[in-house]
C-alpha positions in Angstrom: 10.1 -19.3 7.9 6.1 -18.4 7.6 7.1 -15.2 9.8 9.9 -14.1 7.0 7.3 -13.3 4.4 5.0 -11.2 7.2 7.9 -8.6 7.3 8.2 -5.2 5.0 10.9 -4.3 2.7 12.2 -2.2 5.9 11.7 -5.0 8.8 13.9 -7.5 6.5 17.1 -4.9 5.8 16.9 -4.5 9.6 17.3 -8.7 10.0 19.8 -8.7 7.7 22.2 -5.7 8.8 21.9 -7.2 12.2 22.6 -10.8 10.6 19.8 -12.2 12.0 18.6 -13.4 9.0 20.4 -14.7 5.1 19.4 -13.3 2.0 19.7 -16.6 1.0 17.0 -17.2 3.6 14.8 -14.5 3.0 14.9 -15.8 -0.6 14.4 -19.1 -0.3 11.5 -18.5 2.0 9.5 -16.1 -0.8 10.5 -18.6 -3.4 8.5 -21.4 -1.5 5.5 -19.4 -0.9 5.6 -18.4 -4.9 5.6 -21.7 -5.3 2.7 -22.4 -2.9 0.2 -19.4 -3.9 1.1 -18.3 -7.5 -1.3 -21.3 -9.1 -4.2 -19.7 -7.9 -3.0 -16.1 -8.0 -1.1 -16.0 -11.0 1.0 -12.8 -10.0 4.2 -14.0 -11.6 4.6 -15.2 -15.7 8.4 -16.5 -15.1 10.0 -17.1 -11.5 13.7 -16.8 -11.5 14.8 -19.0 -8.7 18.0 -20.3 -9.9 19.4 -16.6 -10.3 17.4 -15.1 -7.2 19.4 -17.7 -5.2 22.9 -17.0 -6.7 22.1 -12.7 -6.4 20.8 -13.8 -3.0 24.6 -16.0 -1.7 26.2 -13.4 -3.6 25.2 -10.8 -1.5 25.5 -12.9 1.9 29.3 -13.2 1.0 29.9 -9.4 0.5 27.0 -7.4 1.4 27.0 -4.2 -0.2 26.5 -0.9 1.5 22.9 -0.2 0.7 19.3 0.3 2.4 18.1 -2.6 0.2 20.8 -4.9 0.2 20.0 -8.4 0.1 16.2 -7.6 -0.1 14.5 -9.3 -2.7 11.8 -7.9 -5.4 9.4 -8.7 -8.2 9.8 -7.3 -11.3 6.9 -6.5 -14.0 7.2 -8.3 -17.1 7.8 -4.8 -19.1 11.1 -4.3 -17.3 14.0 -5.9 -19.0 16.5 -8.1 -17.2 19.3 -9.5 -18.7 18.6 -13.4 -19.3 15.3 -13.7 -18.7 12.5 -13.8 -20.8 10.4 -10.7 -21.3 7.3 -10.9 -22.5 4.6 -7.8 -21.9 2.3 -10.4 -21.1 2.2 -10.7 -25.5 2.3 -13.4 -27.6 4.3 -10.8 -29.6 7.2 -10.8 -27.5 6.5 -14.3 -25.6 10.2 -15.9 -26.5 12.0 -12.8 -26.1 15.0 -13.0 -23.9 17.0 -9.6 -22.9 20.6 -9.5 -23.9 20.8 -5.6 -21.6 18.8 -4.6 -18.6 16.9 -1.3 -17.4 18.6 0.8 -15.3 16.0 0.0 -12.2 17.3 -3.7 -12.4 21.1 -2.9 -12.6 20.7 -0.5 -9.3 19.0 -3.2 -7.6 21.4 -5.7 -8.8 24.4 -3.5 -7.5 22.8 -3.0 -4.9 22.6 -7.1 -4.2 19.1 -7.2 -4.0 17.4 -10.8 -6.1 15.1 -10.3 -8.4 11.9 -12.9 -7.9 10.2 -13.1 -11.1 8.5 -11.7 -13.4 4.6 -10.4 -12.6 1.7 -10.8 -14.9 0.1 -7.8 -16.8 -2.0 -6.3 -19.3 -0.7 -6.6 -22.6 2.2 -4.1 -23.4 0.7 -2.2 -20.2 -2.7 -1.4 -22.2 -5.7 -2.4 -19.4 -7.3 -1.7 -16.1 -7.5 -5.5 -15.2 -4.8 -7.6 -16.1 -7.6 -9.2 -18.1 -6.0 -8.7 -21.2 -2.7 -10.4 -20.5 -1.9 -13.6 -22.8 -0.9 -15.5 -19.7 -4.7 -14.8 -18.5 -6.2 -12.8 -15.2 -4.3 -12.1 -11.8 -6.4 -12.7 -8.9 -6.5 -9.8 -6.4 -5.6 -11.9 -2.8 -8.4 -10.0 -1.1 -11.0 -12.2 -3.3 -10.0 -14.3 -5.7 -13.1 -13.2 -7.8 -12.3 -9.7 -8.0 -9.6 -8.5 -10.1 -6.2 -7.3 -8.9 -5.9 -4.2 -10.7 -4.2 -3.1 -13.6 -2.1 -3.0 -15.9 0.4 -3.9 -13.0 -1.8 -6.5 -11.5 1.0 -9.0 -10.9 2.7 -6.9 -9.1 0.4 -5.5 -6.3 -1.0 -8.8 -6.2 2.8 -10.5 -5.5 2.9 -7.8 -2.7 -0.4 -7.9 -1.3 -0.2 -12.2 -1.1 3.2 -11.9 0.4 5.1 -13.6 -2.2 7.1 -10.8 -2.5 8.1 -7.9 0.1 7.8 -5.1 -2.8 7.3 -4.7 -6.4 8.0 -2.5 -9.4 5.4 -1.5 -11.5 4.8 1.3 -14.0 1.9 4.1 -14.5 1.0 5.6 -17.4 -2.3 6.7 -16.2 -2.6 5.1 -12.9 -1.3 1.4 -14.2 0.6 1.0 -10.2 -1.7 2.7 -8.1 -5.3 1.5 -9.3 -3.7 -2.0 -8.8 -2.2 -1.0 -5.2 -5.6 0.2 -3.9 -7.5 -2.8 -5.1 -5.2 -4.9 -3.3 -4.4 -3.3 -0.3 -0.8 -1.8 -0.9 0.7 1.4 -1.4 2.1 2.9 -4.9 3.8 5.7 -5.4 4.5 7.6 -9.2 6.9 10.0 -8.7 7.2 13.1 -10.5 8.4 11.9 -14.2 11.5 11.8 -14.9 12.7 10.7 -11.3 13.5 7.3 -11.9 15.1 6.5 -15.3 13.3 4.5 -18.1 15.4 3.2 -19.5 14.9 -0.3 -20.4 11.4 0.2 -19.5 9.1 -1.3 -22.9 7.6 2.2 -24.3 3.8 2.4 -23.7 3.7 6.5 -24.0 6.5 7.6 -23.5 5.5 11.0 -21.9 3.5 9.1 -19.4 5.3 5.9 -18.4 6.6 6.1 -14.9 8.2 3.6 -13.1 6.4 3.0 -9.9 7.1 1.0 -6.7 4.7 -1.1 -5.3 5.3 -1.7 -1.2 3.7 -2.7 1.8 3.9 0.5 3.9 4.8 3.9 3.2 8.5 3.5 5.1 9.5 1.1 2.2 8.1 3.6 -0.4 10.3 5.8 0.8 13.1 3.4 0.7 12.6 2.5 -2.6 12.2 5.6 -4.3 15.5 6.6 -2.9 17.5 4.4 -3.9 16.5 4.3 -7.6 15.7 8.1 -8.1 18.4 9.6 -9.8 19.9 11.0 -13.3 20.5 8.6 -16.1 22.7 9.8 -19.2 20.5 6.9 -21.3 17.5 8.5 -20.7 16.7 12.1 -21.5 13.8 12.9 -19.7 15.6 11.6 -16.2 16.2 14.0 -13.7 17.7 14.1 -9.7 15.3 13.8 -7.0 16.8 16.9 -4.3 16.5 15.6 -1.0 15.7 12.2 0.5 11.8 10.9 1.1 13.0 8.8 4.0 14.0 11.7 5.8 10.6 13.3 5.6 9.3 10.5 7.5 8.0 11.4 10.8 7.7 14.8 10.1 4.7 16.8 11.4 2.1 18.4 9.1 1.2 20.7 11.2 0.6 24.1 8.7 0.1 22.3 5.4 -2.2 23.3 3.3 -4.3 20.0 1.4 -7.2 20.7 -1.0 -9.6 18.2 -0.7 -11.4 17.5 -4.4 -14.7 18.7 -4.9 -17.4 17.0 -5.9 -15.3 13.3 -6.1 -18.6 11.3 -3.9 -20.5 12.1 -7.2 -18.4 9.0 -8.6 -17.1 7.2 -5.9 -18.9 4.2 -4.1 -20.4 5.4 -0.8 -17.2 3.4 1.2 -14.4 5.2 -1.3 -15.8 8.3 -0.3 -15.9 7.3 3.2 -12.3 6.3 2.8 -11.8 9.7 1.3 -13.0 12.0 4.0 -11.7 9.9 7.1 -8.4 10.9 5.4 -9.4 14.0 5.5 -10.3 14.5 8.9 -7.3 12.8 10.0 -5.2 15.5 8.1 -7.1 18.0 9.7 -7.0 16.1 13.3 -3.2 16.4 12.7 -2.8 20.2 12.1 -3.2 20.3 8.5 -5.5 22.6 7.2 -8.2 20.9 4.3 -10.7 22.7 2.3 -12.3 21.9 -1.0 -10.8 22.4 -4.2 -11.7 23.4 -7.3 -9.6 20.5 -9.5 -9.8 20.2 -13.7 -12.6 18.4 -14.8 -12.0 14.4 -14.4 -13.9 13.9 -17.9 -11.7 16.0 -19.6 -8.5 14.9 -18.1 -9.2 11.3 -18.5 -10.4 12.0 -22.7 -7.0 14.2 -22.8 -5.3 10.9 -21.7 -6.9 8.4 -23.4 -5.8 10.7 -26.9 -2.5 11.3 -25.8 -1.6 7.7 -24.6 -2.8 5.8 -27.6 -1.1 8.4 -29.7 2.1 7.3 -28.5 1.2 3.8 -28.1 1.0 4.1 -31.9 4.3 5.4 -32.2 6.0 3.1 -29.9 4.6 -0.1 -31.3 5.4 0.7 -35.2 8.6 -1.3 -34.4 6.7 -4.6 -33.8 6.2 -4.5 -37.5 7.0 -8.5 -38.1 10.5 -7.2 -40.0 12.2 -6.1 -36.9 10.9 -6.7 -33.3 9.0 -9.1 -31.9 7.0 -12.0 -33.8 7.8 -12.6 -37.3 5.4 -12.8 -39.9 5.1 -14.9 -42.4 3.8 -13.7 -46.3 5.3 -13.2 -49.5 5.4 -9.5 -48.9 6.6 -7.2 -46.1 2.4 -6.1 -45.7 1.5 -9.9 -45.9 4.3 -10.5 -43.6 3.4 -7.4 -41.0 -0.3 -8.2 -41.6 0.3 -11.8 -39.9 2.5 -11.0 -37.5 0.1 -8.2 -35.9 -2.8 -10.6 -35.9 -1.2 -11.8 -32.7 -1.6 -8.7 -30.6 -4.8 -8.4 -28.4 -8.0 -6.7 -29.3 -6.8 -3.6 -26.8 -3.4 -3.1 -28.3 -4.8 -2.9 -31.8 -8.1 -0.9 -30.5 -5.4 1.5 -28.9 -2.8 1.9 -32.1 -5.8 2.2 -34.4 -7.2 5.2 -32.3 -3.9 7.0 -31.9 -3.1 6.8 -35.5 -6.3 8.4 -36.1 -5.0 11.1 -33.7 -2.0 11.2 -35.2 -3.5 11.9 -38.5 -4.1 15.6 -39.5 -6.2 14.9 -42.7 -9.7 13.5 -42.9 -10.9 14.6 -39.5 -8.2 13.8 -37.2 -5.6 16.3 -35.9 -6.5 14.6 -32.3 -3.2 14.8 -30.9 -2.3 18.3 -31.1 -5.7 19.0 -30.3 -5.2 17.0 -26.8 -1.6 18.2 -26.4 -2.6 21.7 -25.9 -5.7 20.6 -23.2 -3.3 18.9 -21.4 -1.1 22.1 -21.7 -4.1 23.5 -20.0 -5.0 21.3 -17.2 -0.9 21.6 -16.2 -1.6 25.7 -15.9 -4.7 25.0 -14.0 -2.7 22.9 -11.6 -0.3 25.4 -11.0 -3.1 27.7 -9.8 -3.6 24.8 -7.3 0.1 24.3 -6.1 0.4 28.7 -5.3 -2.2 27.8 -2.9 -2.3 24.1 -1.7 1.3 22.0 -0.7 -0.9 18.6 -1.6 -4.2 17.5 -3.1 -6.6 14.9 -1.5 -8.4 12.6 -3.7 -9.8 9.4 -4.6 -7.6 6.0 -6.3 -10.5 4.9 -7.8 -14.2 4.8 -7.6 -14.6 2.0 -5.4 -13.0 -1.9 -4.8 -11.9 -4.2 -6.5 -14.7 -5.4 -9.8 -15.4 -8.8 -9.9 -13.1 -10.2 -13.2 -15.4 -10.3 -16.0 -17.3 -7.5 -14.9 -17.0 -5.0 -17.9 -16.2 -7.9 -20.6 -15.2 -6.2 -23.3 -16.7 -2.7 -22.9 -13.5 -0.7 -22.8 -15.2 2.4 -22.0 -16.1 1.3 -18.6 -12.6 -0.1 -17.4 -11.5 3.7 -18.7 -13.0 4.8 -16.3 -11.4 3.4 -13.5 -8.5 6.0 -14.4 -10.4 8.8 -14.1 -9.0 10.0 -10.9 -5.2 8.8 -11.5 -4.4 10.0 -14.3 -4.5 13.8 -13.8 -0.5 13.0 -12.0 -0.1 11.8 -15.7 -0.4 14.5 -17.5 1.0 17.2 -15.2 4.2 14.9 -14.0 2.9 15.4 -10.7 4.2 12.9 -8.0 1.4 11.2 -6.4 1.0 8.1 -3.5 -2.2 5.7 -3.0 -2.9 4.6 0.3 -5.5 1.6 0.9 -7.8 1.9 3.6 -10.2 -1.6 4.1 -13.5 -1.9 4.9 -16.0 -5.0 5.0 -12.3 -7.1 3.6 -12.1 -4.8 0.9 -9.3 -2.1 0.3 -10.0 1.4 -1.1 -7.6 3.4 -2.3 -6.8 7.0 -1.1 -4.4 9.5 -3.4 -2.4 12.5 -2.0 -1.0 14.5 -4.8 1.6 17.4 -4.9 3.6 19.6 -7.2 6.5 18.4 -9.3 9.6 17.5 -6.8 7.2 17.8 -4.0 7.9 14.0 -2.7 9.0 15.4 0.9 5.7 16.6 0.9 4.1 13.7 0.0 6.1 11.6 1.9 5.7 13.6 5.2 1.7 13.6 4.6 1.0 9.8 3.8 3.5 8.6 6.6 1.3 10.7 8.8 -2.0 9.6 7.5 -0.9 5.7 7.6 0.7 6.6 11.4 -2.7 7.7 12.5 -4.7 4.9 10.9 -3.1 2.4 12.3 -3.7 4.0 15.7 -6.8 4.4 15.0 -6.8 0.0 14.2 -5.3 -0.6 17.7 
C-alpha cells in the first residue's frame, strides 16, 4: 500500500473508476503514513480518521458521479468542517468545534471525497513560516531544518510528504504558493471570487482566496474545477466560464508572456536560474517572451501589508472575549476583552494594531484609503500589461526554503518573502507556482494572467511542467 500514497490526485480517481482500488483503501493507506510521518513533520493539528473512514465506505457503496470522488484531502485549520475542531492554529479559537461547514468542504463532501485532517498554520493565517502557529513549526519534507512555507505550511508540507494526495490552502498575499514552492508542489490562487469563502475564517477579506495545493498541474486543474463556481452565501463569488482541465494539452504556440524585469536583483542566483529556464522553455515551445515593465514590488508589497492588516483589524474585532473565541475573565467588558486578547500571538496583535492605525483618519493615519487608491493604481498599470501580454513570468519567492528560526522575530524580513506573490492579490489576478529543484531544493516559478484567464494559465504551466519533465528523463 507504499505505492498508493506515490499516486496524484488524478492517478487515484483513475484506480478507483476502474475499481482497482477502495476509497476505503486509499484512505486507510494515507491515514497510516499520517500516522508514520506527521511527528516529525507536524503538517496536520487534528486528523480525522474515524470520519475520513466512514466518508471513505460511504462513497465505495455509492460512488458519486464526480472527477474527485472518493479521493481524499487535507484541509487547513481556517476551513470550517462541521464537527471538528477548528482552531487557526490559536489559542483563541483552540476548543472551537464547527456546528456548519464552508462551502469547499460541503462540495467535496458531496462529492464523496474524505477529508484527512486538519493542517498546521500561522496564526489566523498572519506569517510567512508557520512559525507563528500555537501548535509550533511545520517542517518542509525537503529538510527538516528549513521551514515549509507559510501561512499554509501544513498543507504543502501534507502534500509534498505524501500524507496526503492534495490540499487546500488559502492566499492572501501568497499564503498557498510561497508554501508550494518551498516544498516542491504546485498552488494555484485563482482569480478572486472563483471559489466561494464562505466558511473560510476572514483574514482580509478582499484578499483571501482559497487555493489548492496538488502534486502536478493535471490535479490543479481538477480541483479548481470542481469547486469554482457561484455561491449565493458569499457575495464576492463568481462562475469560472470554461473548464481548466480542458486547456490541458493545449499548445502555446502564439502567446504572448512578459517576463519581469529586473526580478535577479532579488532572487538567489538558482531562483533566477529557475526563472529563466522557464523562460526559454516558453520560448522553445512557440511562445513569444520579452521583458516587462511590472509595478514596483516595494510598493505593491507596502500597499499589501496596509491593506491586509486593515482588514485583519476589522475582521478580528469579533474575538472581543464577549462573543467569539476565548473568554475573558475581569470585572468589566475592557478587563474582560483585555484578558482574553492576551492570548493571541505577537503577529496577530502587531498586525490589528497597525491596521487600526490605518484605519484611523485622525492623528496621522488615514493609511487605508491612502493604500486603497495605490492599489487602485497598480490594478490600472496591470491592465496596460494584460492589452499586450496573455500571462506574466515571474519569481514565487526569492529563493528556497529559510532555515526555521532564520528571521526570529524580525517581521520585516519574512515580509519580504511576499514580495513577488502578492501583486495577484491586489489585482484579483489568477496566478499558479510551479517548483523547479535544484541541489534537493525546490524553487518556485509563478505564471500570472488576467482576471478569468485560468485557460491561459492552465494551458501555459501544463506546458512548462510537460517540458520539464522531459527535460528530467
Amino acid at each position: 500500500m507504499d505505492s498508493v500514497v506515490k499516486l496524484t490526485a488524478a492517478q487515484l480517481a483513475g484506480c478507483l473508476a476502474k475499481k482497482e482500488l477502495t476509497s476505503a483503501e486509499i484512505t486507510a493507506a494515507y491515514l497510516k503514513e499520517i500516522e508514520k510521518r506527521n511527528p516529525e513533520l507536524n503538517a496536520y493539528v487534528t486528523v480525522a480518521a474515524e470520519s475520513a473512514m466512514k466518508t471513505a465506505e460511504e462513497s465505495d457503496a455509492a460512488p458519486a458521479d464526480h472527477p474527485l470522488a472518493g479521493v481524499p484531502y487535507a484541509l487547513k485549520d481556517n476551513f470550517a468542517s462541521r464537527g471538528t475542531r477548528m482552531t487557526c492554529a490559536s489559542a483563541m479559537l483552540a476548543d472551537f468545534v464547527p456546528t456548519y461547514s464552508c462551502a469547499a468542504y460541503e462540495k467535496l463532501s458531496a462529492a464523496g471525497c474524505p477529508m484527512l485532517g486538519k493542517t498546521n498554520m500561522d496564526e489566523f493565517a498572519m506569517g510567512s513560516s508557520t512559525e507563528r502557529s500555537v501548535f509550533g513549526a511545520s517542517k518542509n519534507p525537503l529538510d527538516l531544518t528549513r521551514s515549509a512555507g507559510g501561512s499554509s505550511g501544513g498543507s504543502a508540507a501534507a502534500v509534498a510528504s505524501m500524507t496526503a494526495p492534495w490540499a487546500l490552502g488559502s492566499d492572501t498575499g501568497g499564503s498557498a504558493r510561497q508554501p508550494a514552492a518551498f516544498c516542491g508542489a504546485v498552488a494555484v490562487k485563482p482569480t478572486y471570487g472563483v471559489i466561494s469563502r464562505w466558511g473560510l475564517t476572514e483574514f482580509a477579506s478582499s484578499l483571501d482566496t482559497v487555493s489548492p495545493i496538488t502534486q502536478d498541474v493535471t490535479d490543479s486543474a481538477m480541483v479548481l474545477d470542481a469547486l469554482a463556481g457561484h455561491d449565493g452565501r458569499d457575495m464576492t463569488s463568481v462562475d469560472l466560464n470554461g473548464s481548466c482541465t480542458a486547456a490541458l494539452g493545449k499548445d502555446v504556440c502564439g502567446l504572448r508572456i512578459g517576463l519581469m524585469d529586473g526580478f535577479e536583483a532579488g532572487c538567489q542566483p538558482e531562483q533566477a536560474c529557475a526563472v529563466n529556464d522557464a523562460a526559454s522553455a516558453l520560448e522553445k515551445l512557440g511562445a513569444s517572451v520579452e521583458r516587462v515593465s511590472l509595478p514596483d514590488t516595494e510598493d505593491v508589497l507596502k500597499t499589501y501589508l496596509i491593506i491586509c492588516a486593515s482588514e485583519c483589524s476589522s475582521n478580528l474585532a469579533r474575538f472581543d472575549g464577549l462573543r467569539y473565541g476565548a473568554f475573558g475573565d475581569g470585572a468589566s467588558a475592557a478587563e474582560m476583552m483585555k484578558n482574553a486578547r492576551s492570548v493571541l500571538g505577537d503577529e496577530v496583535k502587531r498586525r490589528i494594531l497597525a491596521g487600526t492605525y490605518a484605519l484611523l483618519a485622525a492623528g496621522g493615519g488615514d493609511g487605508f484609503r491612502r493604500a486603497k487608491e495605490m492599489q487602485y493604481g497598480i490594478c490600472r498599470a496591470m491592465d496596460a500589461v494584460w492589452e499586450k501580454y496573455d500571462g506574466v513570468l515571474m519569481p514565487t519567492t526569492w529563493g528556497a526554503a529559510f532555515r526555521l528560526g532564520e528571521f526570529g522575530d524580525a517581521a520585516e524580513k519574512l515580509y519580504a518573502s511576499d514580495r513577488f506573490t502578492t501583486l495577484a492579490n491586489l489585482t484579483g489576478c489568477p496566478a499558479i507556482s510551479l517548483p523547479k529543484l535544484y541541489g534537493g531544493l525546490s524553487y518556485g516559478v509563478t505564471l500570472m494572467s488576467r482576471r478569468f484567464g485560468e485557460a491561459d494559465l492552465y494551458r501555459t504551466a501544463y506546458a512548462l511542467e510537460c517540458e520539464w519533465r522531459s527535460g528530467n528523463e
